[in-house]
ZAVEXVO-24284 format. One record per residue: x, y, z of N, C-alpha, C, O in turn. Coordinates in nm, 4 decimals. Layout:
% ZAVEXVO-24284
> n.c1, n.c2, n.c3, ca.c1, ca.c2, ca.c3, c.c1, c.c2, c.c3, o.c1, o.c2, o.c3
> X, Y, Z, X, Y, Z, X, Y, Z, X, Y, Z
...
% end
This chain:
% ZAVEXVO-24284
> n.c1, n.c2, n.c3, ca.c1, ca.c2, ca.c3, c.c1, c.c2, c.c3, o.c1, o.c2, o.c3
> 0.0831, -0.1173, 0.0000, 0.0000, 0.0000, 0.0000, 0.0878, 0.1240, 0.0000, 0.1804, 0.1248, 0.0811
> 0.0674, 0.2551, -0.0997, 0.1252, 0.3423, -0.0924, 0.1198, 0.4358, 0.0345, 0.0283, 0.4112, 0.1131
> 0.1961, 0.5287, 0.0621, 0.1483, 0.6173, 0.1478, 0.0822, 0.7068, 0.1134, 0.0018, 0.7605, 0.1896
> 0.1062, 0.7545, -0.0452, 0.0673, 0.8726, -0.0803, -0.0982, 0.8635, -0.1190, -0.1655, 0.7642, -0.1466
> -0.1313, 0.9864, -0.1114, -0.2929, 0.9861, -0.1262, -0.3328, 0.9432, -0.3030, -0.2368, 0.9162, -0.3752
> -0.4037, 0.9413, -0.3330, -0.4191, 0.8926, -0.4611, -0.4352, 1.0058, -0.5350, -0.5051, 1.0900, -0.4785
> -0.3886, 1.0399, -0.6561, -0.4237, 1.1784, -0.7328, -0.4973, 1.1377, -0.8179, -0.4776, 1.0170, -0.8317
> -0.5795, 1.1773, -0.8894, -0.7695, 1.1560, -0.9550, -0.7348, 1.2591, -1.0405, -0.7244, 1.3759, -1.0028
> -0.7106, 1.2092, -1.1905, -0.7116, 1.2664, -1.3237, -0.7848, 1.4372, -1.3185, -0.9041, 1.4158, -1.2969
> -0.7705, 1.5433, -1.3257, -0.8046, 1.6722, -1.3606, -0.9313, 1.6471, -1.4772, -0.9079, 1.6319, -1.5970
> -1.0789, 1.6462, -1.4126, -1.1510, 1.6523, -1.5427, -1.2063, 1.8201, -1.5656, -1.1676, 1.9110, -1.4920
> -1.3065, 1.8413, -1.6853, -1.2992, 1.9534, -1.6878, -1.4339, 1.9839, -1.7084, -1.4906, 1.9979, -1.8168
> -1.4991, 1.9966, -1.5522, -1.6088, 1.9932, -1.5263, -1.7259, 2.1325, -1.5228, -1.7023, 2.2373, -1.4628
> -1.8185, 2.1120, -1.5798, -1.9018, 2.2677, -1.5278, -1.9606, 2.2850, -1.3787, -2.0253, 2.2032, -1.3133
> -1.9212, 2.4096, -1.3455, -1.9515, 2.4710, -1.2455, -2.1089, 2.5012, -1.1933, -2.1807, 2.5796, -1.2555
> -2.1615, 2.4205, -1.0549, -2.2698, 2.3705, -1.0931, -2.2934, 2.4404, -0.9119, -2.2034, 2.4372, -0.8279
> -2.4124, 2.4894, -0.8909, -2.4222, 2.5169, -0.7553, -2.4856, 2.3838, -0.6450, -2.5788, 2.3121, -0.6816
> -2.4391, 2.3727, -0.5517, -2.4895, 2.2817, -0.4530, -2.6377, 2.2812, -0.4032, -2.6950, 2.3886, -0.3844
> -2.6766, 2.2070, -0.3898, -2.8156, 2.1772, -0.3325, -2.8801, 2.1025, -0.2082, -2.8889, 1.9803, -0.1965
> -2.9112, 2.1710, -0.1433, -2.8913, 2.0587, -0.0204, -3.0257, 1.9916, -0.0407, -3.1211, 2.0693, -0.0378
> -3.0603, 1.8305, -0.0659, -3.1573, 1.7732, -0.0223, -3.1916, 1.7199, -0.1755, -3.3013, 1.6645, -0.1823
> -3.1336, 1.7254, -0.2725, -3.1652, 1.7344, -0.4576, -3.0642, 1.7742, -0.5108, -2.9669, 1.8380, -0.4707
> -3.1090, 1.7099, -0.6543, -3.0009, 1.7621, -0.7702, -3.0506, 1.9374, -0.8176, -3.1677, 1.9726, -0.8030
> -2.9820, 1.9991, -0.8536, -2.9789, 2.1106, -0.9760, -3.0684, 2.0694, -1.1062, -3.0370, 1.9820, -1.1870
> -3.1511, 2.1260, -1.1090, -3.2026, 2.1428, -1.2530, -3.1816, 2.2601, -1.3573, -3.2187, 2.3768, -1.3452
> -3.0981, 2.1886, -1.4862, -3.0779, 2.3504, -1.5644, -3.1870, 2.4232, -1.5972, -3.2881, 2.3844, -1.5387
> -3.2009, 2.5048, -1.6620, -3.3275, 2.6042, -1.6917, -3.3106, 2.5784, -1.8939, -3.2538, 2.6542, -1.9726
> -3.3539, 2.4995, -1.9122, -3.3501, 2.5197, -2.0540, -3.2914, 2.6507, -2.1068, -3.2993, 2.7500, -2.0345
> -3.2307, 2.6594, -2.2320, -3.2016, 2.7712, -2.3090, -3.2776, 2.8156, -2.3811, -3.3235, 2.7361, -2.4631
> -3.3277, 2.9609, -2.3866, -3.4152, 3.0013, -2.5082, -3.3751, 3.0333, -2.6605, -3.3121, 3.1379, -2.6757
> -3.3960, 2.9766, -2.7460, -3.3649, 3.0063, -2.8657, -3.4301, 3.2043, -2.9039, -3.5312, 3.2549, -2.8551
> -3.3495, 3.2600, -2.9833, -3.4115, 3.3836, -3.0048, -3.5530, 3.4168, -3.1048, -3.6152, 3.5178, -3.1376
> -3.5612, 3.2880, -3.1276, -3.7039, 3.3089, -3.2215, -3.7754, 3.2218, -3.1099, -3.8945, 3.2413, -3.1342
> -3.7681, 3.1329, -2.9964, -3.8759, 3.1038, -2.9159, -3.9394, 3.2206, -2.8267, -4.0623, 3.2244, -2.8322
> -3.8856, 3.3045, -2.7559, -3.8903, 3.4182, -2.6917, -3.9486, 3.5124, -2.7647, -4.0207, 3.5871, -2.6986
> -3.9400, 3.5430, -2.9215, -3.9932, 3.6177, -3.0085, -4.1385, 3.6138, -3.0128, -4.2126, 3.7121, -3.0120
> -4.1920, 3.4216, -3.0202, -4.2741, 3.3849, -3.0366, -4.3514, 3.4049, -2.9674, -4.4592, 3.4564, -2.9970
> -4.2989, 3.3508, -2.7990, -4.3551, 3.3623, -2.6850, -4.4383, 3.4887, -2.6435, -4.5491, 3.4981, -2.5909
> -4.3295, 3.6011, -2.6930, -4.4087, 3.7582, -2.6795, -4.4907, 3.7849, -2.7513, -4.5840, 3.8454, -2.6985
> -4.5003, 3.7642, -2.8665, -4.6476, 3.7626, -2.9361, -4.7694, 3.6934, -2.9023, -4.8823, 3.7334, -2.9308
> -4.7357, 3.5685, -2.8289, -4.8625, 3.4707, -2.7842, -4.9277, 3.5669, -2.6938, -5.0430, 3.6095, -2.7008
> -4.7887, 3.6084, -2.5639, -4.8319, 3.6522, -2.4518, -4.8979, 3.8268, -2.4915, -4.9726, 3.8814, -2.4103
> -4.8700, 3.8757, -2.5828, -4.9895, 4.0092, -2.6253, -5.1098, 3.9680, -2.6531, -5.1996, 4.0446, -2.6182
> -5.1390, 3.8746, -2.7032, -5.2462, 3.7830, -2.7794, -5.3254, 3.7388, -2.6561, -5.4383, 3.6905, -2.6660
> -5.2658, 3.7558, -2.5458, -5.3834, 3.7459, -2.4052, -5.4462, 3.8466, -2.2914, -5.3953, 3.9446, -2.2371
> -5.5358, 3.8047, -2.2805, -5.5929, 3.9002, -2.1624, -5.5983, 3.8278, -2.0229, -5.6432, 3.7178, -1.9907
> -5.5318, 3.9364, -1.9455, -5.5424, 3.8584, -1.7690, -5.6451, 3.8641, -1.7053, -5.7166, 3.9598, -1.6756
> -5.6531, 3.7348, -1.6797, -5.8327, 3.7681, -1.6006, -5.7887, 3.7474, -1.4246, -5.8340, 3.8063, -1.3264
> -5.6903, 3.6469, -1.4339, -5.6389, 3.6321, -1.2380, -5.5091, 3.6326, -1.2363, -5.4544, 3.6676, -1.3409
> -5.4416, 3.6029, -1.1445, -5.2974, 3.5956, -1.1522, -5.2440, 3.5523, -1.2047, -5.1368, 3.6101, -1.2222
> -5.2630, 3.4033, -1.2859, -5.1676, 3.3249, -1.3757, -5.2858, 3.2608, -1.4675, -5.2785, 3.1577, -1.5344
> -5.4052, 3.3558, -1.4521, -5.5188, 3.2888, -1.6056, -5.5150, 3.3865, -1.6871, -5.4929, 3.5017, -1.6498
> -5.5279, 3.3662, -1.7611, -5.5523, 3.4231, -1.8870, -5.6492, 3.3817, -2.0233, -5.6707, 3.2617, -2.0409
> -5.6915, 3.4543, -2.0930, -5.8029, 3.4442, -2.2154, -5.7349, 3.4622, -2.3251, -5.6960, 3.5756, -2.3533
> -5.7145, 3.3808, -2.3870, -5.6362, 3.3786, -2.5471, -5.7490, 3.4109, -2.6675, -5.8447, 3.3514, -2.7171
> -5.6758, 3.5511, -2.6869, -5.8004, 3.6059, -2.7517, -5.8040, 3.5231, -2.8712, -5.9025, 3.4692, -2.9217
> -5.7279, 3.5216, -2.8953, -5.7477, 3.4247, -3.0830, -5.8186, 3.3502, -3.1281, -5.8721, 3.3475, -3.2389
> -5.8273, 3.2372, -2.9847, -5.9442, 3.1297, -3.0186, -6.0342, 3.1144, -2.8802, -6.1320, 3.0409, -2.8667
> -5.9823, 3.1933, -2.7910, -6.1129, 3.1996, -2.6693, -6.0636, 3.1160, -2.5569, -6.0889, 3.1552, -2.4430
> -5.9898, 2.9948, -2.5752, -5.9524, 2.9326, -2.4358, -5.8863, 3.0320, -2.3238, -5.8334, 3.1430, -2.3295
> -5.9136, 2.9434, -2.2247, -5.8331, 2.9710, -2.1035, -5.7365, 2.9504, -2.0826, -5.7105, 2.8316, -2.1016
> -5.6673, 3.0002, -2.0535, -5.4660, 2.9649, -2.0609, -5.4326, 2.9408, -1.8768, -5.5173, 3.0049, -1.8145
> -5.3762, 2.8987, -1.8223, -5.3037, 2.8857, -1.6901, -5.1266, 2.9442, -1.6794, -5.0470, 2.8744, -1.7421
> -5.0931, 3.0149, -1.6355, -4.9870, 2.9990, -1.6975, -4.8794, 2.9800, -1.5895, -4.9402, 2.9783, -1.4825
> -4.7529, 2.9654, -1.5686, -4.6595, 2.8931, -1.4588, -4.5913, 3.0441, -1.4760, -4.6233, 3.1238, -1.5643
> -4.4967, 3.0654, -1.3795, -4.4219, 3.1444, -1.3417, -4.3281, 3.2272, -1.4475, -4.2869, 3.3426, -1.4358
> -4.3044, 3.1251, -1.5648, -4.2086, 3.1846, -1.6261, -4.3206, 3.2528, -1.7763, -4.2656, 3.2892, -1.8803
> -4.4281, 3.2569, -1.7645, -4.5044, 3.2680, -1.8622, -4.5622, 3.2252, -1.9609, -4.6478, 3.2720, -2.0360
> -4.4680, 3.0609, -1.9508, -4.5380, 2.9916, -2.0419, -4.6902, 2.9219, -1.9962, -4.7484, 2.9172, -1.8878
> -4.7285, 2.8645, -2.1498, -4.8780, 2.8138, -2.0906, -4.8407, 2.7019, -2.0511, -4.7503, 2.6389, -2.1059
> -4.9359, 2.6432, -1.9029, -4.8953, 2.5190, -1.8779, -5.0404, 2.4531, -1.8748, -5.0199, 2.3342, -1.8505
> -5.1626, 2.4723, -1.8867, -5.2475, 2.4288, -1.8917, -5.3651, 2.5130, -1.9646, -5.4209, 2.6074, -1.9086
> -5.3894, 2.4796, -2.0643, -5.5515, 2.5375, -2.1567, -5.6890, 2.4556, -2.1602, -5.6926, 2.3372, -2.1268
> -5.7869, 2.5167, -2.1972, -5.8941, 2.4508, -2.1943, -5.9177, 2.3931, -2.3307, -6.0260, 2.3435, -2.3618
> -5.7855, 2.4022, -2.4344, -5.7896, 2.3680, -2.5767, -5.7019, 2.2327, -2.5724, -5.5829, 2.2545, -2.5495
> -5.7339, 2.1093, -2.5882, -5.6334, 2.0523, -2.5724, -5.5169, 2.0472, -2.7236, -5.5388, 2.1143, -2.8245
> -5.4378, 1.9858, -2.7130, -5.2815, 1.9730, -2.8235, -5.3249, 1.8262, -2.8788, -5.2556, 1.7988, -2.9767
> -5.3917, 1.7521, -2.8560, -5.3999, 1.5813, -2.8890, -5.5235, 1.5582, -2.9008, -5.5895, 1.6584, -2.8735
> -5.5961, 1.4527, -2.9351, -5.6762, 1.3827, -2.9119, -5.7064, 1.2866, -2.7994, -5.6205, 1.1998, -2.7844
> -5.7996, 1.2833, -2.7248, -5.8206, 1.2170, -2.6507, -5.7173, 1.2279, -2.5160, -5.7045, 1.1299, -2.4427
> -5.6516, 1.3428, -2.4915, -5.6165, 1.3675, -2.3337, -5.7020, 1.3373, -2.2196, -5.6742, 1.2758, -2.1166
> -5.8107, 1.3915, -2.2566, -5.8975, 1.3033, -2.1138, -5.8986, 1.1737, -2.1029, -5.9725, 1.1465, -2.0083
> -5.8501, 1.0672, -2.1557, -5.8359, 1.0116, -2.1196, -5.7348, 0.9418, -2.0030, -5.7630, 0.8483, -1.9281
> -5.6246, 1.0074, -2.0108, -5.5514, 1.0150, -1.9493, -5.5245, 1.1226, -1.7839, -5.4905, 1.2409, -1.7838
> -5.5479, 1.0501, -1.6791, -5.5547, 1.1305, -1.5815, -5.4243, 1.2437, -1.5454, -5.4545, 1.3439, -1.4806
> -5.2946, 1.2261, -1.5850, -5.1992, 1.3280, -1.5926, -5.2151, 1.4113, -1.6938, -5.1219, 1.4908, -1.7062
> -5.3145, 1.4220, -1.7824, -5.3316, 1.5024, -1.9168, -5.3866, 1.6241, -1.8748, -5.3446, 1.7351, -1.9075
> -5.4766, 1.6017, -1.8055, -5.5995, 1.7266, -1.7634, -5.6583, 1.7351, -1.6001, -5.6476, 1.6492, -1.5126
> -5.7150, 1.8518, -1.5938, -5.7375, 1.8890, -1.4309, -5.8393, 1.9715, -1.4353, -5.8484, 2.0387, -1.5379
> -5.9414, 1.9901, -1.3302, -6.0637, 2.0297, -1.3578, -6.0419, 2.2131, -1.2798, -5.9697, 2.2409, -1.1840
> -6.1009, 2.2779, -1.3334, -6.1010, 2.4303, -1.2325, -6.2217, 2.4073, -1.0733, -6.2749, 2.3150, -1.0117
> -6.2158, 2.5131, -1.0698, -6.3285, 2.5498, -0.9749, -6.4338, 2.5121, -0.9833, -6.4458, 2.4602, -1.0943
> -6.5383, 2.5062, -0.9191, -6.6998, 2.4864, -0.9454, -6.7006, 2.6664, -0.9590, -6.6509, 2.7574, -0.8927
> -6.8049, 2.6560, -1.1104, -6.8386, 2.7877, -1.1365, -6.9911, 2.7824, -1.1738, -7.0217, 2.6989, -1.2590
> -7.0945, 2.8638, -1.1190, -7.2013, 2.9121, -1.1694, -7.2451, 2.9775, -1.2821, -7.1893, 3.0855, -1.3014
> -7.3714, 2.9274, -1.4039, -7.4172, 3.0353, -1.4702, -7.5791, 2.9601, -1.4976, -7.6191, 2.8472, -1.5260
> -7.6450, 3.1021, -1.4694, -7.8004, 3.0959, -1.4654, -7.8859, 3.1379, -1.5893, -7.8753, 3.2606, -1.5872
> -7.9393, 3.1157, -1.6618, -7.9804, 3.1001, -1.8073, -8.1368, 3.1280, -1.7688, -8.1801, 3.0792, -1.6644
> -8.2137, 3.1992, -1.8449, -8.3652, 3.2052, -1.8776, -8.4068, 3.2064, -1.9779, -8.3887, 3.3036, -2.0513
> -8.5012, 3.0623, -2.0296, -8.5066, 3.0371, -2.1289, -8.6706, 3.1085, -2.1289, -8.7285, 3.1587, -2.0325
> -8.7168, 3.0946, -2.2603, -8.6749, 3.1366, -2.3776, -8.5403, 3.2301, -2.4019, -8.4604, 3.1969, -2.4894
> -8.5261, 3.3068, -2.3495, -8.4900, 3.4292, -2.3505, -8.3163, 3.4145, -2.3918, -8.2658, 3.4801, -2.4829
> -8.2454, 3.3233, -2.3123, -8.1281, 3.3125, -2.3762, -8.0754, 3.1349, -2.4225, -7.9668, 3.0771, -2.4177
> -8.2041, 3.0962, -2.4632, -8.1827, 2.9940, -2.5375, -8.0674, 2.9655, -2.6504, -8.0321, 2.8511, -2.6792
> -8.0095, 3.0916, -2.7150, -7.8823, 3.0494, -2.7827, -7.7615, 3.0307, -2.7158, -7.6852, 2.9507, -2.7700
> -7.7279, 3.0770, -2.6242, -7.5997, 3.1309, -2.4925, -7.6195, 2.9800, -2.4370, -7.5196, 2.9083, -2.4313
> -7.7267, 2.9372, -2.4020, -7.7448, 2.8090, -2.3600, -7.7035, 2.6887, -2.4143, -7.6231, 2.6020, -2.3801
> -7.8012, 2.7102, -2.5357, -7.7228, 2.6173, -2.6325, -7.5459, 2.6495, -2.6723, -7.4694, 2.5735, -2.6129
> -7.5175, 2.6936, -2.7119, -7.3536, 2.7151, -2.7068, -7.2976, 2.6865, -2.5688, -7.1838, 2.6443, -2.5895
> -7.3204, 2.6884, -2.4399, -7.2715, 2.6452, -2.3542, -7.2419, 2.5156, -2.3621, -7.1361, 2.4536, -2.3730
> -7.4096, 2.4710, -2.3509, -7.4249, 2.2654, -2.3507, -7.3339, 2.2456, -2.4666, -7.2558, 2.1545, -2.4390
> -7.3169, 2.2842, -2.5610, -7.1950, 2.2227, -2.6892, -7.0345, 2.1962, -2.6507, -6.9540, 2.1130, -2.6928
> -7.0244, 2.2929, -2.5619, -6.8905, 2.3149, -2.5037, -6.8788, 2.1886, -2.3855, -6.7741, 2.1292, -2.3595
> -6.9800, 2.1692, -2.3366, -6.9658, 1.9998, -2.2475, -6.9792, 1.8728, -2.3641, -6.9380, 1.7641, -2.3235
> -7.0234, 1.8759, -2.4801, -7.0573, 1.7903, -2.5479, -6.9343, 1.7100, -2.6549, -6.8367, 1.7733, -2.6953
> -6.9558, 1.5771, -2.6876, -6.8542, 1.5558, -2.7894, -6.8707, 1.5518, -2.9027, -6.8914, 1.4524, -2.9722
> -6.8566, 1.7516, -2.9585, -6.9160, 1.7729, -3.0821, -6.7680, 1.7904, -3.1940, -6.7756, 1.8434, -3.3048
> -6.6938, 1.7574, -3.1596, -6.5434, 1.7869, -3.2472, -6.5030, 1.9026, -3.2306, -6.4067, 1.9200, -3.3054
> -6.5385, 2.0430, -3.1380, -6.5090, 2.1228, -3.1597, -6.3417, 2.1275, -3.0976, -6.2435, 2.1866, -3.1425
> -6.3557, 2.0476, -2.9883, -6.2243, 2.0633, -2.9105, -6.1665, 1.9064, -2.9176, -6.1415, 1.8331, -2.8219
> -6.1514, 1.8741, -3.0771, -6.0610, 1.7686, -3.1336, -6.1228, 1.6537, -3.0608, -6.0726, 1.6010, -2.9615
> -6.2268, 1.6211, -3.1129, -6.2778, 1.4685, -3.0932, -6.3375, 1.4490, -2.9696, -6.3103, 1.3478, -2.9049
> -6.4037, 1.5199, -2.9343, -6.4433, 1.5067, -2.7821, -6.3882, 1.4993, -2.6218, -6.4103, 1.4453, -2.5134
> -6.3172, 1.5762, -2.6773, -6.2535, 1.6247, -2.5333, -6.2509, 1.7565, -2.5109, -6.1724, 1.8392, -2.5573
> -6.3864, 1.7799, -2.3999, -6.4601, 1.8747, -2.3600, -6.4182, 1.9875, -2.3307, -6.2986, 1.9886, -2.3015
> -6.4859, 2.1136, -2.3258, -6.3986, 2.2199, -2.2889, -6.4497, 2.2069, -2.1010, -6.3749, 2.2407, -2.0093
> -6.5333, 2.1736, -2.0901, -6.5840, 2.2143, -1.9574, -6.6830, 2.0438, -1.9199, -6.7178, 1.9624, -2.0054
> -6.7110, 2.0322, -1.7400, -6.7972, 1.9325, -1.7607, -6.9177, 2.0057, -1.6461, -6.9045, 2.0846, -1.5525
> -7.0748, 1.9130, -1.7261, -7.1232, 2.0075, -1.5919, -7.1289, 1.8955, -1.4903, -7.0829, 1.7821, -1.5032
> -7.2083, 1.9592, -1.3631, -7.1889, 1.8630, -1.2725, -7.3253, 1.8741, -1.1980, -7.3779, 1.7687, -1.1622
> -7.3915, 2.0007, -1.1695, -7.5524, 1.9768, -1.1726, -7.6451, 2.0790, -1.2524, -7.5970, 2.1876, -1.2846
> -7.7488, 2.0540, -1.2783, -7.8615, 2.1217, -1.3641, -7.9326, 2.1743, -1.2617, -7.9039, 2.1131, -1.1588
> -8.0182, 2.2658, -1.2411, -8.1226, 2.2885, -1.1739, -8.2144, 2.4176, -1.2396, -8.1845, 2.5358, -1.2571
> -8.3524, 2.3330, -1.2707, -8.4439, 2.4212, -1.3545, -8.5809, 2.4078, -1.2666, -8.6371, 2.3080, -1.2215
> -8.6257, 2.6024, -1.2568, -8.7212, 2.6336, -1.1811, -8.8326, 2.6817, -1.2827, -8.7704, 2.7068, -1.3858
> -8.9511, 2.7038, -1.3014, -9.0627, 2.7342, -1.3762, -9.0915, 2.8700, -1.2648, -9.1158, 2.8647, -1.1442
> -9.0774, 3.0016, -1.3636, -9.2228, 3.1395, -1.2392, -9.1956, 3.1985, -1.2997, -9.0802, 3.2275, -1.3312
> -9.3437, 3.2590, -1.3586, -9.3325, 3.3682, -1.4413, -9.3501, 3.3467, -1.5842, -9.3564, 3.4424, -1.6613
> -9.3592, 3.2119, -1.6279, -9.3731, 3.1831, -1.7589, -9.2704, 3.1687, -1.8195, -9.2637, 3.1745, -1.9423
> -9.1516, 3.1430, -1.7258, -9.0154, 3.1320, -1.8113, -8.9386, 3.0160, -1.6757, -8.9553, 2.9851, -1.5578
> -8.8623, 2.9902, -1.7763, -8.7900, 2.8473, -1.7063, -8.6284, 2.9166, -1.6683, -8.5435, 2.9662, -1.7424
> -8.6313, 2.8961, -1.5313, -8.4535, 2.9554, -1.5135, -8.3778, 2.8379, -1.4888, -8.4105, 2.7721, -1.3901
> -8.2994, 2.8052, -1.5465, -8.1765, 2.7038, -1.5353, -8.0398, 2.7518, -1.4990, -7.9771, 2.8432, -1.5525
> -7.9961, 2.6595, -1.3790, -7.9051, 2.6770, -1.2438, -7.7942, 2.5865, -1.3269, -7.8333, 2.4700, -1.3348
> -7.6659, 2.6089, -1.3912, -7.5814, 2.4988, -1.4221, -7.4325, 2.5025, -1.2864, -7.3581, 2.5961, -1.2570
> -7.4362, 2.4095, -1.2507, -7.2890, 2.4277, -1.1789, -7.1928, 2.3094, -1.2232, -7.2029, 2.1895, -1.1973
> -7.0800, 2.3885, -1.3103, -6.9779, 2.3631, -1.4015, -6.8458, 2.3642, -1.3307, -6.8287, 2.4170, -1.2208
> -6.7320, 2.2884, -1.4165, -6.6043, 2.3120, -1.4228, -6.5224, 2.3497, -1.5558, -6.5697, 2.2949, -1.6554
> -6.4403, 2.4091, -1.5737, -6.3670, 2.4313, -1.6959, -6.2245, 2.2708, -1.6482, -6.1599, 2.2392, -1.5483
> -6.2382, 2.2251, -1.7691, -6.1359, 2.1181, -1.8029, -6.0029, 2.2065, -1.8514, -6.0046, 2.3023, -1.9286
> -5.9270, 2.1680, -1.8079, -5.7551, 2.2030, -1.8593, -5.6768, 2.1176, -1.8801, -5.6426, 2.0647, -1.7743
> -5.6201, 2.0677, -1.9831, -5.5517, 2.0239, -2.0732, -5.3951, 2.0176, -2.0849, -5.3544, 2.0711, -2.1880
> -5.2945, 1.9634, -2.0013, -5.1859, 2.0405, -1.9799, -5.1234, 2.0290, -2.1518, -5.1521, 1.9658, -2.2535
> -5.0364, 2.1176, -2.1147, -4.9693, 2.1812, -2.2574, -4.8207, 2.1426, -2.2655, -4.7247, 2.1671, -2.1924
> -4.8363, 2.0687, -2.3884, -4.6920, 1.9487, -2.4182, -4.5947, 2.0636, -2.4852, -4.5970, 2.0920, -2.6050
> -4.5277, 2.1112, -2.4088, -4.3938, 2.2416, -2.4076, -4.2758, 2.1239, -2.5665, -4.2227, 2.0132, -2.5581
> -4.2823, 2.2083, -2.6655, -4.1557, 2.2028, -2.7769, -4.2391, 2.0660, -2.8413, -4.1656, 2.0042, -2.9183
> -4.3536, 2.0153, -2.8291, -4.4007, 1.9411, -2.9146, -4.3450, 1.9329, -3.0726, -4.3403, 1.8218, -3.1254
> -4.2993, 2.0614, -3.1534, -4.2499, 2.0148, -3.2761, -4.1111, 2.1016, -3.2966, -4.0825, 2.1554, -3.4035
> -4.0473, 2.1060, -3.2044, -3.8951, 2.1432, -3.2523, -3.8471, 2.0348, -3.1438, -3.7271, 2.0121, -3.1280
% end
């Protein structure tokens, strides 16, 4: 056995900060036409809460994560994500009250948006409801829907 300590080849390593409890994760690099892109999407929206947003272009709901990208829409990228329970996640319970005759079209366009009419690529819903409630007074019928908006998470560099 030698005395001397063992000397370990000089590699030529990147400089990486410590972590106590985990590894380091890099931060991806942005290409200068992704960032280009990105800023145009992100004009193309309106903030409705802290990290939602309304994509004016085609109307979904956007979610978005910290760094601004979208991480969840009510549009899905695939076919058939609901099927898959890591694909999609439901919002809040949200209210809307309808009087028919009277807004019988608003109605109808709602119920389409729960339905599997192809609009949102083969039946995967924009929203699901979860109860109905219809009262008769007055000669008009008011209908109680209590809904969720479906979100879709969003497959980041799908074609580059």
């Amino acid at each position: 056995m030698p005395d001397e300590p063992l000397e370990l080849p000089e590699e030529e390593t990147e400089e990486m900060p410590v972590s106590i409890g985990g590894g380091v994760a890099k931060i991806p690099e942005l290409k200068p036409e992704d960032t280009q892109d990105e800023m145009e999407e992100l004009a193309k929206r309106e903030k409705i809460d802290n990290n939602l947003y309304e994509n004016t272009k085609d109307g979904s709901l956007i979610i978005t994560g910290n760094d601004g990208r979208a991480k969840w829409s009510t549009m899905p990228q695939r076919v058939g994500m609901l099927q898959n329970d890591n694909m999609y996640r439901t919002g809040p319970p949200q209210v809307k009250i309808f009087t028919l005759p009277d807004d019988l079209d608003a109605y109808n366009a709602f119920l389409k948006k729960a339905g599997n009419t192809g609009i949102n690529l083969d039946g995967d819903p924009e929203l699901v409801l979860e109860t109905n409630h219809e009262e008769f007074w007055r000669g008009k019928f008011y209908v109680r829907i209590t809904y969720r908006n479906l979100f879709y998470r969003q497959l980041q560099n799908m074609d580059r």
